[in-house]
C-alpha positions in Angstrom: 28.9 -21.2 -17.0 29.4 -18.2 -19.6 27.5 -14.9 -19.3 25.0 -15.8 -21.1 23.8 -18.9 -19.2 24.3 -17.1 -16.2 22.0 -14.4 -17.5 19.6 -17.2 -18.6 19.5 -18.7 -14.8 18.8 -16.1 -13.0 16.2 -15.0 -14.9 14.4 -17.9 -14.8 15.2 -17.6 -10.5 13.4 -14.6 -10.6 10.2 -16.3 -12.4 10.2 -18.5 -9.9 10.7 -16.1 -6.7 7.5 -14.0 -8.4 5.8 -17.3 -8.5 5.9 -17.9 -4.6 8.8 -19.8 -4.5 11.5 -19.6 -1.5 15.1 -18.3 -2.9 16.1 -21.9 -1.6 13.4 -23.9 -3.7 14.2 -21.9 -6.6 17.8 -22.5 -6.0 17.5 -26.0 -6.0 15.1 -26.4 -8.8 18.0 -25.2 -11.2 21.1 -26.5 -9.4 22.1 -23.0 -7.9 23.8 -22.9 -4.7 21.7 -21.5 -2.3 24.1 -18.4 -1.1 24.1 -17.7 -4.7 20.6 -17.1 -5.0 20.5 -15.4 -1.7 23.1 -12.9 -3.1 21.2 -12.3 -6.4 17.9 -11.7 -4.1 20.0 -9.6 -1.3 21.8 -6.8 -3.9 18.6 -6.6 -5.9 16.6 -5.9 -2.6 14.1 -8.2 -2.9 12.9 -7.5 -6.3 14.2 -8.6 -9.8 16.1 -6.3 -11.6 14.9 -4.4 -14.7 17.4 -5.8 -16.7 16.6 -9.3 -16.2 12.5 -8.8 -16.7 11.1 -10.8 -18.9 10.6 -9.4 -22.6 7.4 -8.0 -23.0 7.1 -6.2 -26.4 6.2 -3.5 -24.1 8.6 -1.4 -25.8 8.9 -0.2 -29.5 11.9 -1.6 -31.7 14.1 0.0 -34.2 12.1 -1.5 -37.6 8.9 0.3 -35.5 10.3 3.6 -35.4 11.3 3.4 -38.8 7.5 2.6 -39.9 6.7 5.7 -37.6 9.1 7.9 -39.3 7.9 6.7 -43.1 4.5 7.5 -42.3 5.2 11.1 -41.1 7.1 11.6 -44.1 4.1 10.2 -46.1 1.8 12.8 -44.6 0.1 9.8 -42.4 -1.7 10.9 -38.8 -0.8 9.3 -35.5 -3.7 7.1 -36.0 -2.8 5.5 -39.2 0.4 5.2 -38.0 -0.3 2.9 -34.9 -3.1 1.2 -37.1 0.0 0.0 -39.5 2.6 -0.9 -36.5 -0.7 -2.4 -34.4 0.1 -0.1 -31.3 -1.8 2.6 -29.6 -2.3 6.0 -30.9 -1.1 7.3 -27.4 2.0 5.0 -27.9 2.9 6.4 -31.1 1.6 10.4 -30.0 4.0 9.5 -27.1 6.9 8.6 -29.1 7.0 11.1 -31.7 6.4 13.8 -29.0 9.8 12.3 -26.6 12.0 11.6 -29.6 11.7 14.0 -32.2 14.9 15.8 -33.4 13.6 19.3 -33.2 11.3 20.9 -30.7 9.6 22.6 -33.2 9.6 20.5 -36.0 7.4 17.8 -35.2 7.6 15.9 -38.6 11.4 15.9 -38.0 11.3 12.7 -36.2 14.3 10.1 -37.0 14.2 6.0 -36.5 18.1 6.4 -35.5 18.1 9.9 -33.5 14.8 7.9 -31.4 16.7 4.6 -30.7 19.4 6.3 -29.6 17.6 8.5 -27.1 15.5 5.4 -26.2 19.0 3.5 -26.0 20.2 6.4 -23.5 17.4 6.2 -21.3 17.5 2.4 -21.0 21.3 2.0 -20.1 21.4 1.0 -16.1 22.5 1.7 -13.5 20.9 5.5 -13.9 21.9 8.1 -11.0 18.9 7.8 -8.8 17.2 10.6 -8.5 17.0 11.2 -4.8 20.2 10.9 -4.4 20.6 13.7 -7.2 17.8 16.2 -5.4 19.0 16.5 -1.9 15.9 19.0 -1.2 13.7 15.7 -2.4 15.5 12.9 -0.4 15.0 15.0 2.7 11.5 15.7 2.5 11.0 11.6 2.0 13.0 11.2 4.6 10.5 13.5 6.4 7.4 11.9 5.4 8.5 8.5 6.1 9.8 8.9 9.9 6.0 9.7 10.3 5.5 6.5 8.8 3.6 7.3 5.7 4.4 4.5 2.9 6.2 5.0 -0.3 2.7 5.1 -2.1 1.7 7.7 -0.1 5.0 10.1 0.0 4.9 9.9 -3.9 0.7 11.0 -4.5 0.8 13.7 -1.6 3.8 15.2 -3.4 2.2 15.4 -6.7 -0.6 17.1 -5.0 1.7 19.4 -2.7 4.1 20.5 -5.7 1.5 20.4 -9.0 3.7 22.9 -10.8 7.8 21.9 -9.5 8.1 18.0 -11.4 11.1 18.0 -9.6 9.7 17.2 -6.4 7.8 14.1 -7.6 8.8 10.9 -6.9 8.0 7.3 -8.1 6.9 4.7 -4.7 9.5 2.0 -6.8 12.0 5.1 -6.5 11.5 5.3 -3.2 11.8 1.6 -2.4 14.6 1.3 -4.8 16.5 3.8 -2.7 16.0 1.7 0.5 16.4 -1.8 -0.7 18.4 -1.9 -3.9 22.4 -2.2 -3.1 24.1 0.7 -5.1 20.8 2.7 -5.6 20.7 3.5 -1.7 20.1 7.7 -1.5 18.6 7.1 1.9 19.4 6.5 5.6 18.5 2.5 5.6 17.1 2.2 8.9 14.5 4.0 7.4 13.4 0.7 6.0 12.1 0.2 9.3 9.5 3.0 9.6 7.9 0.8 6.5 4.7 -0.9 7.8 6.5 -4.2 7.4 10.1 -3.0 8.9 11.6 -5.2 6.4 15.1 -4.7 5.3 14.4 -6.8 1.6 11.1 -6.8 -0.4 9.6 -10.3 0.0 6.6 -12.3 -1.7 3.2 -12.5 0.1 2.4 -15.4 1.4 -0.6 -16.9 2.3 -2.3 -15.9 5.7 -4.0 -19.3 7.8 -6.9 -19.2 9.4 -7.7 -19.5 13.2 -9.3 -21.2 15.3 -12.2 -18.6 17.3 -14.7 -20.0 19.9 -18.2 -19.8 19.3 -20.5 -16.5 20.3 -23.9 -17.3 21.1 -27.0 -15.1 19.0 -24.5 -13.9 16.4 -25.7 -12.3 13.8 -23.9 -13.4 10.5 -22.4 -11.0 7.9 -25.0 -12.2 4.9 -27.8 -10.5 6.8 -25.2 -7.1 6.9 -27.3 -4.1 4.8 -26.4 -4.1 1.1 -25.4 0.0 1.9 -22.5 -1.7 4.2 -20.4 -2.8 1.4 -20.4 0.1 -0.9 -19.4 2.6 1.4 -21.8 4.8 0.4 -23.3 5.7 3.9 -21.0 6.1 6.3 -21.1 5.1 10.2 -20.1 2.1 9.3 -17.3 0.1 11.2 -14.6 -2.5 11.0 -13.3 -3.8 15.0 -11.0 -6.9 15.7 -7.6 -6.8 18.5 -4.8 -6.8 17.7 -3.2 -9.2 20.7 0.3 -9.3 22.3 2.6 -11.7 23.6 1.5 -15.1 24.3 -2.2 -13.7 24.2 -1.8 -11.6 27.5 -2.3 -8.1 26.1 -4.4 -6.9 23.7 -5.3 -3.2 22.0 -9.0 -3.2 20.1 -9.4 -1.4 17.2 -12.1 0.1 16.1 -12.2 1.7 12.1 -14.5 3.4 10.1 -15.2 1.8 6.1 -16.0 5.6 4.2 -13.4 7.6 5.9 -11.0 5.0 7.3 -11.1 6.9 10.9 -9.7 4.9 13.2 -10.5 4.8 17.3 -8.1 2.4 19.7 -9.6 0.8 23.1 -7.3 0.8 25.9 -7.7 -2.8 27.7 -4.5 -2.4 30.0 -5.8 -5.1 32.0 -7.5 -8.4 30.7 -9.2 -8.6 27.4 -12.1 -10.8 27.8 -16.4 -9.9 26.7 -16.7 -7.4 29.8 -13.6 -5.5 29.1 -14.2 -4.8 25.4 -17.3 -4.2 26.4 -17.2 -1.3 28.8 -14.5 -0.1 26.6 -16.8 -0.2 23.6 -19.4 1.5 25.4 -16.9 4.3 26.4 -15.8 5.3 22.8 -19.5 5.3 20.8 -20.3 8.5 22.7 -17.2 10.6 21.2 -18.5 10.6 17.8 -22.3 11.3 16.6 -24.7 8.7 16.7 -25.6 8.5 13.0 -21.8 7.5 13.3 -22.6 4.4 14.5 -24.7 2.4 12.2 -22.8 -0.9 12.4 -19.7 -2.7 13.3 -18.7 -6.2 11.8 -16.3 -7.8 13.6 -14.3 -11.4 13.7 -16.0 -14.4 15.3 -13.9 -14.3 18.8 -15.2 -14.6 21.7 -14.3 -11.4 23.4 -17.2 -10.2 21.3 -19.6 -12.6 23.4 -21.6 -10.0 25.2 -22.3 -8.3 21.7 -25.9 -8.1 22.8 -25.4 -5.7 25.6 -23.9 -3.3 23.5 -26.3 -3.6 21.1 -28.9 -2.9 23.7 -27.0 0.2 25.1 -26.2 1.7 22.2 -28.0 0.5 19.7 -25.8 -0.4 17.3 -25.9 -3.4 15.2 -23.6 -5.8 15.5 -22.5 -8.8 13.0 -20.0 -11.3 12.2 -17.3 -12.5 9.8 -17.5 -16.3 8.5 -14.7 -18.2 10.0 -11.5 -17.9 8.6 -12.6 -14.9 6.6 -10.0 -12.0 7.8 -11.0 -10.2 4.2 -14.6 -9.8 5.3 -13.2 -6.8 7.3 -10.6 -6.0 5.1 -10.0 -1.8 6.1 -9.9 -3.3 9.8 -7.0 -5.8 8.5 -4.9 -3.7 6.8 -5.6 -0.9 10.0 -3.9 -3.3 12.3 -0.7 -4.0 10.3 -0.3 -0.4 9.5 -0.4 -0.3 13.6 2.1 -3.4 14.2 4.9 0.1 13.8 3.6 1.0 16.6 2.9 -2.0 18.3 5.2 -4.7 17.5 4.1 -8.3 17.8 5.8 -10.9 20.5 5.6 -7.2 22.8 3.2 -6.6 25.7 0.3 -4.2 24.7 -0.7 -3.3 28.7 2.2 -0.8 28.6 0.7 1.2 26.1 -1.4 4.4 28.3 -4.5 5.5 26.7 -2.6 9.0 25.9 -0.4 7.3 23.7 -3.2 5.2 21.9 -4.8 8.6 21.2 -1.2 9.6 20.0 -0.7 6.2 17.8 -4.3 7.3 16.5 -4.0 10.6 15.6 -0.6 9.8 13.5 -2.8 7.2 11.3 -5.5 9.5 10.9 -3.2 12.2 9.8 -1.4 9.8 7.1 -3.0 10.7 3.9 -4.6 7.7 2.2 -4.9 6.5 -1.6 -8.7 5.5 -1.4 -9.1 9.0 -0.1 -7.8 10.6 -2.8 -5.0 11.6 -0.3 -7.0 13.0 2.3 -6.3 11.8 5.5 -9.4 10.3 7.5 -9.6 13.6 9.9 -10.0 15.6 7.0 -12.5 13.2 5.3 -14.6 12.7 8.9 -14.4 16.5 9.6 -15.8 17.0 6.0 -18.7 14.7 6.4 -19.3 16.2 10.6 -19.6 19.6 8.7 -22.5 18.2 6.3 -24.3 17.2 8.9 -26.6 20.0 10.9 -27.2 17.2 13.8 -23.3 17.1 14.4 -21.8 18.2 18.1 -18.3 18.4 18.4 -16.3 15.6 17.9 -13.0 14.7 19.3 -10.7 14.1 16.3 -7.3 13.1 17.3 -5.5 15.0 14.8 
């Protein structure tokens, strides 16, 4: 098989990897052995690499930036320009901006001096740039032994450092420097303070259902207030368990849809309606009571004394359709960002309530993208400071 073919194949394995197929299907379906294909996915961490990506006319070619460079020397604007190559005026603002041969000289743009630049920038492998800012890979480092994601590291440095571009940083980058072989700048056990503690980048797969008991009186999620699902009011909550091994431990969690604020419920014993209930009952009087509007939670059945809380607290109280884990979607993604804390197949009654506190206070102080990096203390200490009815609250921060 020449170069080319070779190219060829595993380009088409990628397509089908991004398409949900295992390396091993893919493998097979064009003749590869499978340790080949395991290789390919292996050194490229998990993710095809940029030089096999699919062509996209994403990019501008050379007969492009000659048009561009005619109608500059015509006297044409960026807009007539990209009107006669059918690309954006930003495209073409962009390119003339990066590429021309003179800072000062803007009309002193060149098809050749541009392709060769663009050329430059495209050649691979590139030294990665944590591994040429050691100031940068430290503070990564930093930020993701306190388990904040890629995604996060990156936006809360462009906030931190507005003015110093040198301290920004890409998420890919980031992920790049942990998975990709040859582009590593950082400690790889580090992969496993991701919220998946995966050591390769893998495609999603489909999530079952399961099978939950029936709750009698439940109120379903249809008759939920239309204020619920626009977060525009908060008080507001998401609940479900997170369980441990075989079933026999379980940690309830308890999180708030405007500010993401989450709350754990120590069950160090069983987990059953009366447990979650007392424990329920013992965490709505730490925050306000316009705090507690609602909570939706998942149709199992150690929600079957929902009544009684409702009655002793009154809060309202409703339920997800079966097999519906996106119904409660903040609460889902809550309790995999707490499986680093709390793997699964491990028993939960070990946990003390200190360290649920502790294990709450580090997600509440992890800024959040649907914040606008804030981190939910910040955002529920902002809204408790709106309010003139507010008492202290106990933020665990």
């Amino acid at each position: 098989m020449g170069p080319q073919s070779v190219r060829s194949t595993r380009r088409q394995f990628w397509r089908l990897v991004a398409e949900g197929m295992s390396t091993a299907a893919a493998c097979e379906s064009l003749g590869v052995r499978t340790g080949t294909g395991n290789q390919w996915f292996r050194d490229a961490g998990g993710m095809p690499p940029l030089s096999l990506v699919e062509p996209t006319g994403r990019f501008l070619t050379f007969s492009e930036r000659e048009e561009i460079a005619l109608g500059l020397a015509s006297g044409k604007g960026v807009r007539a320009i990209a009107r006669l190559i059918d690309r954006s005026p930003s495209t073409v603002s962009r390119e003339i901006a990066r590429n021309h041969s003179s800072p000062h000289r803007r009309w002193r743009y060149q098809a050749s001096w541009a392709q060769l630049k663009a050329d430059q920038r495209a050649r691979r492998p590139q030294v990665a740039k944590l591994a040429a800012n050691p100031q940068l890979a430290a503070r990564v480092q930093a930020g993701l032994r306190l388990r904040w994601s890629p995604r996060q590291i990156a936006a809360r440095f462009a906030l931190r450092y507005p003015e110093n571009p040198e301290m920004w940083v890409s998420h890919e980058t980031i992920y790049a420097s942990l998975y990709v072989q040859g582009r590593g700048a950082l400690r790889k056990e580090l992969a496993g303070c991701l919220r998946t503690g995966r050591a390769l980048r893998k495609p999603r797969k489909r999530v079952r259902g399961e099978t939950r008991g029936k709750i009698p009186n439940m109120i379903s999620i249809s008759a939920r207030p239309p204020e619920v699902a626009d977060r525009a009011v908060p008080g507001h909550w998401e609940g479900d368990l997170i369980v441990g091994k075989d079933s026999g431990s379980a940690i309830g969690t308890l999180v708030e849809r405007t500010t993401r604020y989450l709350m754990l419920l120590h069950l160090p014993g069983r987990h059953g309606a009366e447990e979650v209930r007392n424990a329920m009952l013992a965490a709505i009087p730490t925050l306000p009571h316009q705090l507690w509007r609602s909570l939706t939670w998942d149709q199992g059945v150690e929600m079957a004394k929902h009544a009684e809380i409702t009655i002793n607290s009154d809060l309202d109280i409703y339920f997800c359709d079966p097999h519906s884990p996106w119904q409660r979607g903040t609460n889902e993604n809550t309790n995999g960002l707490l499986r680093q804390y709390f793997p699964k197949g491990t028993n939960l009654s070990v946990h003390t309530a200190e360290h649920l506190a502790y294990v709450a206070g580090q997600l509440n102080g992890r800024p959040r993208q649907t914040l606008g990096f804030r981190t939910p203390t910040e955002a529920i200490r902002a809204l408790l400071s709106e309010s003139p009815q507010s008492p202290g609250v106990a933020t665990t921060s």
